[in-house]
C-alpha positions as CSV (number, residue, x, y, z in Angstrom):
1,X,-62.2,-168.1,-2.4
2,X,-60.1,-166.5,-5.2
3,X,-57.5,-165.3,-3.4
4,X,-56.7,-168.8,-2.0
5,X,-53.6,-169.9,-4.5
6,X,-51.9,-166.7,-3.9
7,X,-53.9,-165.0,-6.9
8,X,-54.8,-161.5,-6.0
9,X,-58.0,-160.1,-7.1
10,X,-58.5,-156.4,-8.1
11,X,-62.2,-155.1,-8.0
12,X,-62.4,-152.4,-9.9
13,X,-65.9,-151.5,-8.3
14,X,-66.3,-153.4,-4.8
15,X,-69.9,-151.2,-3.7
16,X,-72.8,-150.4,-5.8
17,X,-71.0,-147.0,-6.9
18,X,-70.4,-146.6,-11.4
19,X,-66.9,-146.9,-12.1
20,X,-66.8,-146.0,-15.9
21,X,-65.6,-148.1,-18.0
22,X,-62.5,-146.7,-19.2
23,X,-61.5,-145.9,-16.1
24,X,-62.4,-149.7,-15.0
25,X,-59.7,-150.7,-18.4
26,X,-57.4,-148.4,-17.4
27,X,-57.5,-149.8,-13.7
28,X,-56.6,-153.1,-15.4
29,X,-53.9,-152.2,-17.8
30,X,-51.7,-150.0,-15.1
31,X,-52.2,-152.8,-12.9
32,X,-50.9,-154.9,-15.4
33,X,-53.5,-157.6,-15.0
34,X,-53.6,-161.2,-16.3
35,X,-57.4,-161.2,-17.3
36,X,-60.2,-158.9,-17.2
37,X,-63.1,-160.7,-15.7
38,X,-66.4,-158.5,-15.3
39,X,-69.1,-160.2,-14.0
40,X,-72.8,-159.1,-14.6
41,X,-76.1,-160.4,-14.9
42,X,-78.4,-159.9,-17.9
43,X,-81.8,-158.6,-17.9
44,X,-84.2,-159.2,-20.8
45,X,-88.1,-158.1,-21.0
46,X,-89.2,-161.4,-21.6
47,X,-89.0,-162.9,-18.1
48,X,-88.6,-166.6,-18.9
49,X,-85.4,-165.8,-20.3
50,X,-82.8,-167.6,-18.9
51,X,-78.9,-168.9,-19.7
52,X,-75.3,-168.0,-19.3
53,X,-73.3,-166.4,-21.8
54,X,-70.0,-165.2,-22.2
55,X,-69.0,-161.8,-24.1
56,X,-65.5,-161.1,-25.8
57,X,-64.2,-158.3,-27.7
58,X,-63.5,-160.6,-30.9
59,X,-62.8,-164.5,-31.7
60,X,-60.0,-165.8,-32.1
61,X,-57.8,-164.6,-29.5
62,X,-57.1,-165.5,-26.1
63,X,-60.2,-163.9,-24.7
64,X,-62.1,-166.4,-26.7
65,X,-60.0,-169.4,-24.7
66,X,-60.5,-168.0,-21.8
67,X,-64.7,-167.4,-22.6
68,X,-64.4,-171.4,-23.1
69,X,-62.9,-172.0,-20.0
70,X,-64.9,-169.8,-18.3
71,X,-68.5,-171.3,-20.0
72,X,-67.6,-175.0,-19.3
73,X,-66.8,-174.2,-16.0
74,X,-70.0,-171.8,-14.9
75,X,-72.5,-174.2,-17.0
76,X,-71.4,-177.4,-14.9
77,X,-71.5,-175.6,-11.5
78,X,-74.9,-173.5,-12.6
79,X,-76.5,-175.9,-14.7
80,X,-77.6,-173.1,-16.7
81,X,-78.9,-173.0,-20.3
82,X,-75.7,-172.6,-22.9
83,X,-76.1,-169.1,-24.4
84,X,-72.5,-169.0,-26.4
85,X,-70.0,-166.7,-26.2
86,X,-71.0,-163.5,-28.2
87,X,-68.9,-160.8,-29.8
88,X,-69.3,-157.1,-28.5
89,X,-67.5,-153.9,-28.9
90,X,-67.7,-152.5,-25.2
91,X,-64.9,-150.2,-24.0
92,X,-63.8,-153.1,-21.0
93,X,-63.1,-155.8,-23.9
94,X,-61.8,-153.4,-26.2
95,X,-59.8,-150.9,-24.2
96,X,-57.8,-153.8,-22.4
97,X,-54.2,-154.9,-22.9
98,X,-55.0,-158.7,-21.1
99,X,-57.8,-161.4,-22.2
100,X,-60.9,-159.8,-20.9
101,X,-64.5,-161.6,-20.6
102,X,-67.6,-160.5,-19.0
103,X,-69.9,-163.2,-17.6
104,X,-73.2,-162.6,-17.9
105,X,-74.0,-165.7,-15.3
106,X,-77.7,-165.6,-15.5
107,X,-81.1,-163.4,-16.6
108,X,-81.9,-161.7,-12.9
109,X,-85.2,-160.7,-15.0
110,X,-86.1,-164.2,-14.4
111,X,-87.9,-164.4,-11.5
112,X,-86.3,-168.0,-9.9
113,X,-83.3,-166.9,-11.0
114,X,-83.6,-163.7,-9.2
115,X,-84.5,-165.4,-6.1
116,X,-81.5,-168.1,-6.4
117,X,-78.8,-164.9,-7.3
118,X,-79.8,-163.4,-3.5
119,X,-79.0,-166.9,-2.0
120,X,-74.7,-166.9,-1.1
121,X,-74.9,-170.0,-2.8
122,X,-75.3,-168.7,-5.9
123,X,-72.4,-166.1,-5.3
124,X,-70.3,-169.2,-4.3
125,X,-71.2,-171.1,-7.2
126,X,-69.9,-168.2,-9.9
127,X,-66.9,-168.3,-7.6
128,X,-66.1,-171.5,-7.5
129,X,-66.9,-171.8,-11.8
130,X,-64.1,-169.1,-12.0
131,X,-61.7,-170.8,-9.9
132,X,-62.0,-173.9,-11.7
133,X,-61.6,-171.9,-14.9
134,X,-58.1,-170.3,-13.0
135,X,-56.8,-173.5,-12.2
136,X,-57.1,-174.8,-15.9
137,X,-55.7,-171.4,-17.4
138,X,-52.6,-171.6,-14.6
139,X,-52.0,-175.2,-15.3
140,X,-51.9,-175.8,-18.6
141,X,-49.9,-172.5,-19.4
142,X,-46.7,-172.6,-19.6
143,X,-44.1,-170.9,-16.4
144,X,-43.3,-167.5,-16.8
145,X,-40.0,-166.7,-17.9
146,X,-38.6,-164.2,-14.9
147,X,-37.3,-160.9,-17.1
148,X,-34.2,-160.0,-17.4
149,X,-32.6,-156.9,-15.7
150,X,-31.2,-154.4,-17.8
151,X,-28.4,-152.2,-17.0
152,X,-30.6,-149.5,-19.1
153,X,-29.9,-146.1,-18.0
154,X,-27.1,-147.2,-15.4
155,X,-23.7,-145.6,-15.6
């Protein structure tokens, strides 16, 4: 579903296997990548606990755009309870060179939500919030510039 513009998607982690999180920045910045998106769901102790939220490295930068983007989006397409975009200092949204997010889609300590999160449907709907999100990001940017080549290091 993401890959359907011609955008291609990098998992950094594609089994239930640890990739550690520098390693998972570092994957990013070689790669060059355009955005960092990590998604995750939350777990609290008090099961009724429920909502989306958004985490970013600091406000005021382009992550914090892209957090918008992403919250509108996954709110509409989850109807899930608004819980902000927060401010943490993990090693993904610190370490990377692009806009980096993590979505925290849901609270899988909730016991509905756990049963709706094993449903494709719900896997489709995070998908499909992202996309949305992509498509607003892409169009409202403006084109790259193609770089120049340089004759650097010719003779």
């Amino acid at each position: 579903l993401l890959e359907r513009n011609g955008e291609i998607i990098l998992l950094t982690r594609a089994s239930d296997v640890t990739v550690d999180s520098k390693d998972r920045a570092s994957i990013a910045n070689n790669w060059n990548a355009d955005y960092f998106i990590s998604f995750h769901m939350n777990s609290f102790v008090e099961e009724s606990v429920k909502g989306s939220e958004i985490v970013i490295f600091e406000k005021g930068h382009k992550s914090e755009e892209l957090a918008k983007f992403i919250k509108d989006e996954l709110l509409a397409n989850l109807k899930s309870n608004d819980r902000g975009i927060k401010e943490a200092s993990y090693t993904v949204l610190r370490e990377t060179s692009m806009p980096a997010v993590i979505i925290e889609a849901e609270f899988i300590s909730n016991e509905d939500i756990e049963k709706n999160f094993s449903s494709i449907k719900y896997g489709y709907m995070v998908a499909k919030a992202c996309l949305a999100m992509v498509d607003k990001v892409l169009l409202d940017a403006p084109p790259k510039k193609p770089k120049t080549p340089t004759r650097e290091g010719w003779r």
